[in-house]
N, C-alpha and C positions, 0 to 999 in steps of 0.2 A: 371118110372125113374125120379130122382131128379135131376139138373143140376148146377155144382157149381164152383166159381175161384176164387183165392184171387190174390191180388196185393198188392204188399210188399217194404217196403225198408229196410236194411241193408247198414251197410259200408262192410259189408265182401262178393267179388266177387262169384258172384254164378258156378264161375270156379274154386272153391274152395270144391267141392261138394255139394248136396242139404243136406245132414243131417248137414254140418256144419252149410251153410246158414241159415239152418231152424232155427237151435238151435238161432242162434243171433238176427233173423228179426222180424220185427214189421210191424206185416199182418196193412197194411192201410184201403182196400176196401174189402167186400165182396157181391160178385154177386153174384144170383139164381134165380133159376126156380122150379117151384112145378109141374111136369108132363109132359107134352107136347103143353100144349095150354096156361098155365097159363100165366100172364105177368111174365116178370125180374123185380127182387128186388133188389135194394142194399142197403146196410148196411155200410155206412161210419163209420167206426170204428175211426178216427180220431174226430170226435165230440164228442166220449163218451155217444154217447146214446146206452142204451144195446142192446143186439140180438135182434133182430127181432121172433115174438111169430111163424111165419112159419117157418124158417130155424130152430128153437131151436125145433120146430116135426121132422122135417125129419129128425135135426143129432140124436131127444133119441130116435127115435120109430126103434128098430132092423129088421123090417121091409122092412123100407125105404131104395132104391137102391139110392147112390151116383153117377153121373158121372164128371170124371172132364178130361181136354185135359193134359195130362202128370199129372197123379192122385198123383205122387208117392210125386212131387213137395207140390199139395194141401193138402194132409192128413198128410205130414208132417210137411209144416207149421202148421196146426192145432196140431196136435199131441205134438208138440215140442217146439212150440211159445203160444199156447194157452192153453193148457191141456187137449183136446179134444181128446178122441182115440178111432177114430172106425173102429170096425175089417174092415179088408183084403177083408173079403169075400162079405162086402156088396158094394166094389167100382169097377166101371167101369170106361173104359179109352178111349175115342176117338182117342188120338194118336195111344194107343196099336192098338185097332181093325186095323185102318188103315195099319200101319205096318204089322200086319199078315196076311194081303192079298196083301202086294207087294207095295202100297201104299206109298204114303209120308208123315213126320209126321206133318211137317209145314200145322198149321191151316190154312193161307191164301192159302196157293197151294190147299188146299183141297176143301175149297169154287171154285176157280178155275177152278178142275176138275169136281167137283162133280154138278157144276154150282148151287151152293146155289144162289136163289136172291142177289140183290147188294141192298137191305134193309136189308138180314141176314147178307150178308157176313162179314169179319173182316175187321173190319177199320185199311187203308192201311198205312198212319200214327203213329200209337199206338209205334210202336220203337221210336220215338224222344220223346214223351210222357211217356213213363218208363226210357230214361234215363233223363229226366227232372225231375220227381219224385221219382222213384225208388233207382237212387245211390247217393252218396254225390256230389257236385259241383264241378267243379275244384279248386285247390287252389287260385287263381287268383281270382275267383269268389266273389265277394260282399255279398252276403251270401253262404252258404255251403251246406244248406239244401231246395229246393222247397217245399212249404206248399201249401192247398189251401188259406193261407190266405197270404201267399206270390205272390201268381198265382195263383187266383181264377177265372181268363176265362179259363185257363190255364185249371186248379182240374176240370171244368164243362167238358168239352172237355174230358178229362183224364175218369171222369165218366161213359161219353155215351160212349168209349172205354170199357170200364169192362164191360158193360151191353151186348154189340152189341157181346163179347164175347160169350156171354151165349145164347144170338141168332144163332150165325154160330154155334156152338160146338152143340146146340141142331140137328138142321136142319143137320149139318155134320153124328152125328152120326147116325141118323134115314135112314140115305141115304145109310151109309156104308154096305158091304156085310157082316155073320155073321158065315159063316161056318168055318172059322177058330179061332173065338171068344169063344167056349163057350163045354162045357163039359168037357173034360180032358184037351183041351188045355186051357181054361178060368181055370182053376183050377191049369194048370202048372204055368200061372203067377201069382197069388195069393200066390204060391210056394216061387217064384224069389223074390216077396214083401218081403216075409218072411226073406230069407234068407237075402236079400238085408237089412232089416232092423236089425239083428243081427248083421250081422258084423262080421269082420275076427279075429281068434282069436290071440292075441300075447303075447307074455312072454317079459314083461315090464321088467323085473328084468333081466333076459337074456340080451336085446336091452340096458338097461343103463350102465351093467356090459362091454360089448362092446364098449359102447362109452368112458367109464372108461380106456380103455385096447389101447382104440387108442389115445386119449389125453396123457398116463404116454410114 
C-alpha cells in the first residue's frame, strides 16, 4: 500500500462540492509514502520542480495500491486539476474503512482512539494552517493570498503538517479493522465512486425552457 494527500488552495469554498472544487484548485503540496516503512516525501509543487521519480511509479504502475484519508477529495484533485486518472479500483480510503466499522471519520479522533503515537499522530493545529494557505485572505487583508514566500516559517510548519499526515493516515489505517472493507463491500464503494463521479443526469433544454416560462 502507497500513502498519499494533496493540499490545495482555491477561491471556490469546498462547501461547494468536491467535483466543483477540484475542477478550479491548484493542488500546492503533495505528500507520500512508498509502503509501510518508507520515509514521507513531499513534492512542493509550488516551486515548479517536477514530480518526484517515486510518486510518478506508483501513480503509472497499475499495480500500485493508493490510499488516501477521504480518497474521493485526492484523486479528484488529481483527476481534474492535474490530468492524472487512476482507476477506482486501485484506491483505498482510511476515512472509508473507519466509517464502516462504526468509526469516526475525523483523522485526529482516530489517532485519538486508535492511540497512534503523538510522533504519528495529526498535528493539532493544521486548521489554522489551511486556512492561512489554503483560502483567499480576507478582504481587509494586506495581501489576499498566503505564499510560502509571503510566510515562509509559516509554509515550513504547513509542511511538516502534510507530511505528519501521511504519518497518522499510514499508522491509522494499519490499526483499522478490515471485515467491513473489502470483498463486495470494498467493491460496493468503488461502485458509489463511480456513480458519484458520473453525475446526475439533467435535461438542460428542459431546465432553461422553465426558467424561460417563469421570467415571461
Amino acid at each position: 500500500m502507497n500513502y498519499i494527500d494533496f493540499e490545495t488552495y482555491s477561491p471556490t469554498p469546498i462547501k461547494w462540492g468536491t467535483y466543483r472544487y477540484a475542477a478550479d484548485c491548484e493542488p500546492m503540496i503533495c505528500t507520500f509514502a512508498l509502503g509501510e516503512t518508507a520515509p514521507v516525501q513531499l513534492w512542493d509543487i509550488t516551486t515548479g520542480e517536477p514530480m518526484p521519480a517515486d510518486l510518478a511509479y506508483i501513480l503509472e504502475d497499475e499495480d500500485e495500491l493508493l490510499c488516501a484519508h477521504s480518497s474521493m477529495f485526492d484523486r479528484n484533485v488529481m483527476r481534474l486539476a492535474m490530468g492524472i486518472d487512476i482507476r477506482r479500483e486501485r484506491w483505498r480510503d482510511s476515512m472509508v474503512r473507519a466509517l464502516a466499522h462504526g468509526l469516526p471519520g475525523s483523522l485526529d479522533l482516530l489517532c485519538d482512539i486508535l492511540r497512534v503515537s503523538a510522533d504519528k499522530a495529526k498535528i493539532k493545529d493544521g486548521k489554522k494552517l489551511i486556512q492561512l494557505f489554503c483560502k483567499p485572505r480576507p478582504a481587509n487583508s494586506t495581501i489576499q493570498r498566503a505564499t510560502r514566500l509571503t510566510h515562509p516559517v509559516e509554509w515550513q510548519r504547513f509542511c511538516e503538517y502534510a507530511m505528519n499526515d501521511i504519518s497518522a493516515m499510514r499508522e491509522v489505517y494499519n490499526k483499522l479493522p478490515e471485515w467491513n472493507y473489502r470483498g463486495s463491500e470494498l467493491a460496493l464503494w468503488h461502485l458509489d465512486q463511480k456513480i458519484n463521479d458520473r453525475g446526475m443526469c439533467v435535461d438542460v433544454e428542459f431546465a432553461n425552457a422553465a426558467i424561460a416560462a417563469v421570467a415571461r
